[in-house]
Chimera marker file (.cmm) of the C-alpha trace (Angstrom):
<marker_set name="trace">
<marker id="1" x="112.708" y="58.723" z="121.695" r="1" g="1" b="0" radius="0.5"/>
<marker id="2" x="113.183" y="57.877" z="125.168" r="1" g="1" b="0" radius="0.5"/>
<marker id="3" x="116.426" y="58.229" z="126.473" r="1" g="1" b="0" radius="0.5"/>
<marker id="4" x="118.149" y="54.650" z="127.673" r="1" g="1" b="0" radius="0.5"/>
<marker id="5" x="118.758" y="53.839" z="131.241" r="1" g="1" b="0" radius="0.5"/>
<marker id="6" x="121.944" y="54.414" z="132.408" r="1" g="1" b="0" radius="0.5"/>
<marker id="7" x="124.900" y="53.313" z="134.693" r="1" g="1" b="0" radius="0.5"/>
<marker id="8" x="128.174" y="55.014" z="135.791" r="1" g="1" b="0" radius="0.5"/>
<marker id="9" x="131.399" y="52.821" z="135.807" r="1" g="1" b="0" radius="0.5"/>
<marker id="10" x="131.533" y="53.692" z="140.052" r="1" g="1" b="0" radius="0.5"/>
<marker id="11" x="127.359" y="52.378" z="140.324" r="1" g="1" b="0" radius="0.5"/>
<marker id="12" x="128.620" y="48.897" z="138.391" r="1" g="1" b="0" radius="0.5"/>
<marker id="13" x="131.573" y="48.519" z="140.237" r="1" g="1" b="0" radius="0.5"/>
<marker id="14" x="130.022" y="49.012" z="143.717" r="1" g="1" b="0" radius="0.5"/>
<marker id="15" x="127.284" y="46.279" z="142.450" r="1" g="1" b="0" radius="0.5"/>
<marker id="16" x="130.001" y="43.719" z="141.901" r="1" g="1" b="0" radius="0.5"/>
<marker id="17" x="131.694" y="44.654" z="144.815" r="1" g="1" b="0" radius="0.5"/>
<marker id="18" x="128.731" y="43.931" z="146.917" r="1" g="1" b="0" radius="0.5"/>
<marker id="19" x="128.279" y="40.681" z="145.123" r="1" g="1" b="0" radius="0.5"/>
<marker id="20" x="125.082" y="41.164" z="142.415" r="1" g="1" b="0" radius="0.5"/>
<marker id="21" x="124.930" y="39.411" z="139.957" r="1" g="1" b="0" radius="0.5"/>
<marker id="22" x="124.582" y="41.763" z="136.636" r="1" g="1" b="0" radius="0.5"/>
<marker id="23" x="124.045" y="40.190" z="133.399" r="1" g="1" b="0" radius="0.5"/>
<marker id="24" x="127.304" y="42.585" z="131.410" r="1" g="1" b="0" radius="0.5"/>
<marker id="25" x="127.882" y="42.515" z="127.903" r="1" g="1" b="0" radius="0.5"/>
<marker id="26" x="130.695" y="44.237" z="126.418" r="1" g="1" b="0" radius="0.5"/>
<marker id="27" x="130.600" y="45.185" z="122.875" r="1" g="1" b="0" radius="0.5"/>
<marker id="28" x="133.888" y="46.271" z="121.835" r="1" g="1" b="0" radius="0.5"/>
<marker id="29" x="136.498" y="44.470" z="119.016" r="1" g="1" b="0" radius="0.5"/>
<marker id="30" x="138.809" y="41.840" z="120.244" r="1" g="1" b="0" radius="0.5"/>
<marker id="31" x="141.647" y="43.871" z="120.168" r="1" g="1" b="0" radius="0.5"/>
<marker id="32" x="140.215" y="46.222" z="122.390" r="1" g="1" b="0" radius="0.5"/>
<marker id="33" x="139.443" y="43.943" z="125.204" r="1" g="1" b="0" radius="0.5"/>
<marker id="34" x="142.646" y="42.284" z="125.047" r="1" g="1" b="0" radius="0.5"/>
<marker id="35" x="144.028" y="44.973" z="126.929" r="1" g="1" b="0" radius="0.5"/>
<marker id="36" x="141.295" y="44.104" z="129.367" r="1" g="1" b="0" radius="0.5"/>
<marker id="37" x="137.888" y="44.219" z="130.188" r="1" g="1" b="0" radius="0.5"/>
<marker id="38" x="135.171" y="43.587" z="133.421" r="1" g="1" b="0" radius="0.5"/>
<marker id="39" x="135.896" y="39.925" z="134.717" r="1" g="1" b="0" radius="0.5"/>
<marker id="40" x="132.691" y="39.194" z="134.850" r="1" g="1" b="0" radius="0.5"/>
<marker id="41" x="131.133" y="40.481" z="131.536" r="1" g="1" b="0" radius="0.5"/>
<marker id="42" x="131.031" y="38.324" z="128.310" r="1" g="1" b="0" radius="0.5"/>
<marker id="43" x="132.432" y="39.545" z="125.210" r="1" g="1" b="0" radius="0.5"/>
<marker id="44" x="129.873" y="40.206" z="122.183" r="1" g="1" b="0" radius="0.5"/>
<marker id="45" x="131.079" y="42.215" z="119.346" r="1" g="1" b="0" radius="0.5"/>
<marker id="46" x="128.494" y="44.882" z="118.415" r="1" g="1" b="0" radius="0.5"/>
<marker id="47" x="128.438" y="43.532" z="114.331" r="1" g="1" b="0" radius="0.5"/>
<marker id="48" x="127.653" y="40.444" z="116.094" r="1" g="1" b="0" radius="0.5"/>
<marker id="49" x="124.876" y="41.238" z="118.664" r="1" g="1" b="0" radius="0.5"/>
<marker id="50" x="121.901" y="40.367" z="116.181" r="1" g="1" b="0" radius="0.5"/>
<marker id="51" x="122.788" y="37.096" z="115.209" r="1" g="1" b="0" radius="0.5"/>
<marker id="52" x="123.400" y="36.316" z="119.535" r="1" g="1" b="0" radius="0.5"/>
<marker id="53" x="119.942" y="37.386" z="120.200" r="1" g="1" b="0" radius="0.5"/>
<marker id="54" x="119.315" y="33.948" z="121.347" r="1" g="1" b="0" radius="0.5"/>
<marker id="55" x="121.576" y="34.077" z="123.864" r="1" g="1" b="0" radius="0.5"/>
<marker id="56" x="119.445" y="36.734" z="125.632" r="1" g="1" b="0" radius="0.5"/>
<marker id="57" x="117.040" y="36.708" z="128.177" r="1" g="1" b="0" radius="0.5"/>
<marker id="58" x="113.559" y="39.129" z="128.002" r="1" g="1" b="0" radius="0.5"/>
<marker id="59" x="113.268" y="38.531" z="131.767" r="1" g="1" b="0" radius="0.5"/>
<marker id="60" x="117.031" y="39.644" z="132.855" r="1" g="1" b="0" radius="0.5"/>
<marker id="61" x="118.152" y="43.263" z="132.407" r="1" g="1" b="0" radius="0.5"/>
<marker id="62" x="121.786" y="43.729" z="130.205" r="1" g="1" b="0" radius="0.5"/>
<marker id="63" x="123.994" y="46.214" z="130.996" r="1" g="1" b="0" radius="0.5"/>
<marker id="64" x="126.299" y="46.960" z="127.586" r="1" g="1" b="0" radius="0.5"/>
<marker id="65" x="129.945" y="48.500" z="128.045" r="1" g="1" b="0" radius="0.5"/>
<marker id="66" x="132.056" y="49.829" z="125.703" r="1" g="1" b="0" radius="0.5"/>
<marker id="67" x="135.324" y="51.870" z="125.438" r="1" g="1" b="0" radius="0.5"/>
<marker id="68" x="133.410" y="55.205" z="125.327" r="1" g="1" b="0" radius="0.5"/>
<marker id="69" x="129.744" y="54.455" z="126.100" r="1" g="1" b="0" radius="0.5"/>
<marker id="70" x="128.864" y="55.725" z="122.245" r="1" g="1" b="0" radius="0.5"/>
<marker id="71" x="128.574" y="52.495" z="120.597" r="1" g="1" b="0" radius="0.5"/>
<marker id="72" x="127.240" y="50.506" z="123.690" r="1" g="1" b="0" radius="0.5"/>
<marker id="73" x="124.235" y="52.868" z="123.771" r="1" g="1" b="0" radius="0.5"/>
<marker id="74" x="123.399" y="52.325" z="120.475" r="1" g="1" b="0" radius="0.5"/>
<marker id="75" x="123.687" y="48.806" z="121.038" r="1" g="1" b="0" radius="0.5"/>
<marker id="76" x="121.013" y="49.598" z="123.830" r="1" g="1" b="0" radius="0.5"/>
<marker id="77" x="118.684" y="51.194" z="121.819" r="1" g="1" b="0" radius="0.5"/>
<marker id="78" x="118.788" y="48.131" z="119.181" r="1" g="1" b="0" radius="0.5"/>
<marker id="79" x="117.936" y="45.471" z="122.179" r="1" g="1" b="0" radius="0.5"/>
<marker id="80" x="115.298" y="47.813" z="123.251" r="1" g="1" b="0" radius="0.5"/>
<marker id="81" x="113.772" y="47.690" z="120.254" r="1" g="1" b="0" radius="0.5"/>
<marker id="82" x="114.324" y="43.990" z="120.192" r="1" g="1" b="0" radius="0.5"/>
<marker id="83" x="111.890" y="44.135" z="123.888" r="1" g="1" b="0" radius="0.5"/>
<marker id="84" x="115.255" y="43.525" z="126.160" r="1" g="1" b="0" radius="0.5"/>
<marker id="85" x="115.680" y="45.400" z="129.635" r="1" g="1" b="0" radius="0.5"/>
<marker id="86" x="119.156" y="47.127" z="128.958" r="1" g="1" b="0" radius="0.5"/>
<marker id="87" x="121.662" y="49.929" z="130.704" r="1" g="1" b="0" radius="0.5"/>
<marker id="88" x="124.148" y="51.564" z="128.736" r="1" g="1" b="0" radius="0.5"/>
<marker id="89" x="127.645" y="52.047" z="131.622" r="1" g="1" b="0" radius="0.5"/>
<marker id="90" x="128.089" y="55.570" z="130.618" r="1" g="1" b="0" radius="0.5"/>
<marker id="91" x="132.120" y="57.109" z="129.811" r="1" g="1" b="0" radius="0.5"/>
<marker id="92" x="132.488" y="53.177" z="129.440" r="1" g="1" b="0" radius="0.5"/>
<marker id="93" x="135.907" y="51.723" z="129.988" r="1" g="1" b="0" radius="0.5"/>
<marker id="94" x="137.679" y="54.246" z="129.803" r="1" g="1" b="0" radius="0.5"/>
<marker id="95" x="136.022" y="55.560" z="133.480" r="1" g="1" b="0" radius="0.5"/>
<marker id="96" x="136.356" y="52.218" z="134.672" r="1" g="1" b="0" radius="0.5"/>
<marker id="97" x="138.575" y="51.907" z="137.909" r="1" g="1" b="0" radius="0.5"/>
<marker id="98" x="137.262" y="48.997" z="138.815" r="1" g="1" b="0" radius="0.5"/>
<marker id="99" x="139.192" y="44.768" z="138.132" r="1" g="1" b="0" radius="0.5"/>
<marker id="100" x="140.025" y="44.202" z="134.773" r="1" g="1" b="0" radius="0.5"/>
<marker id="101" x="141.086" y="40.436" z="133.355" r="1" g="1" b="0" radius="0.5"/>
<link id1="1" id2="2" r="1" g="1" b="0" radius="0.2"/>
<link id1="2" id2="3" r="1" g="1" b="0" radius="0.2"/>
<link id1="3" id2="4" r="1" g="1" b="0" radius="0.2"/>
<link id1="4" id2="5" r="1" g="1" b="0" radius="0.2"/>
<link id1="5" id2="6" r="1" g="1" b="0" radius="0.2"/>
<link id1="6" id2="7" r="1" g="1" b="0" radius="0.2"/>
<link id1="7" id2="8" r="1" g="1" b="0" radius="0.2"/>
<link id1="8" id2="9" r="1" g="1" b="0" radius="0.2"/>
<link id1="9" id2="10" r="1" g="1" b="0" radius="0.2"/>
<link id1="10" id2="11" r="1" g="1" b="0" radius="0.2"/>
<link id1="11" id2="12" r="1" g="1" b="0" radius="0.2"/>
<link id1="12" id2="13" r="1" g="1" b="0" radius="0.2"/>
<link id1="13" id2="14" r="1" g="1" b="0" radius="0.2"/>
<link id1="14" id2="15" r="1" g="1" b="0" radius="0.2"/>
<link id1="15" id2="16" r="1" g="1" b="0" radius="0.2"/>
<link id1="16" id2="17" r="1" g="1" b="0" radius="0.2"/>
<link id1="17" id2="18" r="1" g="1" b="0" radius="0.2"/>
<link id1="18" id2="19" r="1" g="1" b="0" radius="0.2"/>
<link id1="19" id2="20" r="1" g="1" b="0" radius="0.2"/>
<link id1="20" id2="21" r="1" g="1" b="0" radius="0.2"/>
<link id1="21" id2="22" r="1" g="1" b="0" radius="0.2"/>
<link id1="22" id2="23" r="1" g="1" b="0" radius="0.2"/>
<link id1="23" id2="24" r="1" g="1" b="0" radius="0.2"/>
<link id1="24" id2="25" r="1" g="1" b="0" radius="0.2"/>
<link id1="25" id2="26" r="1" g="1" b="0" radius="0.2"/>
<link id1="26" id2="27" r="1" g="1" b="0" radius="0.2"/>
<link id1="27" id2="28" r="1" g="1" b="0" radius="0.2"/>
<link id1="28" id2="29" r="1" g="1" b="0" radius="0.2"/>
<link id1="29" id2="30" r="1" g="1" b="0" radius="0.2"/>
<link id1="30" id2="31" r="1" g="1" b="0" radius="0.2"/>
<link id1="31" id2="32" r="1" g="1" b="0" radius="0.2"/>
<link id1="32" id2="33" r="1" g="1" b="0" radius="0.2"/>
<link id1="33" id2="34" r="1" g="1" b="0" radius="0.2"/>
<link id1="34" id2="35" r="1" g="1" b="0" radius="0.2"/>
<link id1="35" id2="36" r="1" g="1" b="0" radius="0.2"/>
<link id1="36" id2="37" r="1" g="1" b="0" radius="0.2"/>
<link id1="37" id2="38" r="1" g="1" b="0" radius="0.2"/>
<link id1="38" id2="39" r="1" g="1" b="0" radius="0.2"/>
<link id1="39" id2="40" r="1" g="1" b="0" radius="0.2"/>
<link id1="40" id2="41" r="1" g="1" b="0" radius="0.2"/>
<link id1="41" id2="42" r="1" g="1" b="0" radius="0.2"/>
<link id1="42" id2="43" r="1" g="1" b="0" radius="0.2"/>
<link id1="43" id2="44" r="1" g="1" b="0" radius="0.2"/>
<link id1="44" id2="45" r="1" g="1" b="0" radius="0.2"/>
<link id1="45" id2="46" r="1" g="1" b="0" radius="0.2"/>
<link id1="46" id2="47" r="1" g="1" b="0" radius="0.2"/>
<link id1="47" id2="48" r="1" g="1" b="0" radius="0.2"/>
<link id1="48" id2="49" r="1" g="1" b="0" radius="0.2"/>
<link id1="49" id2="50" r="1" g="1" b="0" radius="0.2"/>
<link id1="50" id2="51" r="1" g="1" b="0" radius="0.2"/>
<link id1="51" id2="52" r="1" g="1" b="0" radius="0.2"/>
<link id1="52" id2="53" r="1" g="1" b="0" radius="0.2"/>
<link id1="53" id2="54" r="1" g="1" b="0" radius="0.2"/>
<link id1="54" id2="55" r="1" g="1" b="0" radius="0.2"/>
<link id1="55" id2="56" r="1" g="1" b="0" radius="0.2"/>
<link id1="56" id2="57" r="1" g="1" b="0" radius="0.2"/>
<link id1="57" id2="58" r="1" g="1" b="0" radius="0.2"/>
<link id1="58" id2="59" r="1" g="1" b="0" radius="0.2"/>
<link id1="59" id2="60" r="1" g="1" b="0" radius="0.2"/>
<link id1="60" id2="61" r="1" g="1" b="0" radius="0.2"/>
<link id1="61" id2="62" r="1" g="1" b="0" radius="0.2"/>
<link id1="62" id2="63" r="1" g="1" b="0" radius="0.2"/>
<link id1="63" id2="64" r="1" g="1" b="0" radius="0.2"/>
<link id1="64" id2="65" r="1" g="1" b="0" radius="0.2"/>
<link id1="65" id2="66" r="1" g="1" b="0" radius="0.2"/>
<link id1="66" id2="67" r="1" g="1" b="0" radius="0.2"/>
<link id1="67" id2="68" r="1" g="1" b="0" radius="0.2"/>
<link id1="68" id2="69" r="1" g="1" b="0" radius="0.2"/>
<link id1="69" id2="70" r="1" g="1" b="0" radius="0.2"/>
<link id1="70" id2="71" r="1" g="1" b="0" radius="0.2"/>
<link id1="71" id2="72" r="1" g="1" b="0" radius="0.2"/>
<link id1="72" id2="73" r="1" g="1" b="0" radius="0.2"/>
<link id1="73" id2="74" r="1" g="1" b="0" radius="0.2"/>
<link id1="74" id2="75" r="1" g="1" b="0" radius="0.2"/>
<link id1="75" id2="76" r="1" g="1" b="0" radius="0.2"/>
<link id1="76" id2="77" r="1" g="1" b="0" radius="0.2"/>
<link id1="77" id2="78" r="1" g="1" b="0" radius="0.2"/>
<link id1="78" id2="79" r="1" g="1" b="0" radius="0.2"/>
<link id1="79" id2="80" r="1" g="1" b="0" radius="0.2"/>
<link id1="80" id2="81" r="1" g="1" b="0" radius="0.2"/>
<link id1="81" id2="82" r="1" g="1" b="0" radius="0.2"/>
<link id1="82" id2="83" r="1" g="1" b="0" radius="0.2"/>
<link id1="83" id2="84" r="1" g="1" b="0" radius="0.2"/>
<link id1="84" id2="85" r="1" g="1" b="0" radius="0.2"/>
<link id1="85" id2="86" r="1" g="1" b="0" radius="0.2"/>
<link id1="86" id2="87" r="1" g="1" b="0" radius="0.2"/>
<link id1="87" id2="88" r="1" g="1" b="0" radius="0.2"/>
<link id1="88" id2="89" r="1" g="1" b="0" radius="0.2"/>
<link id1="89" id2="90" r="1" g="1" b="0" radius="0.2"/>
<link id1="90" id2="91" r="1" g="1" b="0" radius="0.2"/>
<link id1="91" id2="92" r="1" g="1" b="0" radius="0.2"/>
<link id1="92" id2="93" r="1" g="1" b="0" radius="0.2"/>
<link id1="93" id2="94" r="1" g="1" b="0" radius="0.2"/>
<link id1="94" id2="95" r="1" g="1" b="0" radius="0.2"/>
<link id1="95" id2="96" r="1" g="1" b="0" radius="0.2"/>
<link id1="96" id2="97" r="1" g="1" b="0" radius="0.2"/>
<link id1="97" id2="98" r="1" g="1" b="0" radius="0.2"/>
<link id1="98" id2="99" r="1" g="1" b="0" radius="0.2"/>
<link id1="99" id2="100" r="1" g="1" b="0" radius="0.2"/>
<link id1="100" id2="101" r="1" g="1" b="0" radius="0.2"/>
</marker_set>
């Protein structure tokens, strides 16, 4: 199987930094991003992520976080399936340096 397309936590933040817009979706429980997660990515928890399909774009390409980068990239591999453009942020938030909210 072809390996997913990846991101590192420093590529994202520079992105944002510079002002792109970047369609993020992170996957983790609620209790794990109370203590904080990407200001600008929405919150979808990974049980949850087939019954949001909807809420997805074919056309836009999703970049999936997660506290690790383990579960995001299988999340990646399920929307790829599904026909979406995704990135998996690899070492996930716990690499991140970047804002949190």
């Amino acid at each position: 199987m072809e390996p997913i397309e990846i991101m590192t936590p420093e590529e994202l933040k520079q992105k944002l930094e510079n002002g792109e817009q970047l369609e993020i979706i992170d996957v983790r429980e609620d209790e794990e991003v109370a203590s904080g997660m990407i200001p600008e990515a929405k919150h979808i928890v990974m049980a949850t992520i087939p019954e949001h399909l909807d809420q997805f774009d074919k056309e836009k390409e999703y970049i999936f976080v997660c506290r690790s980068g383990r579960r995001s990239e299988n999340v990646c591999y399920y929307m790829r399936d599904q026909g979406f453009k995704v990135r998996n942020m690899v070492g996930g938030m716990l690499e991140w340096t970047g804002k949190t909210k």
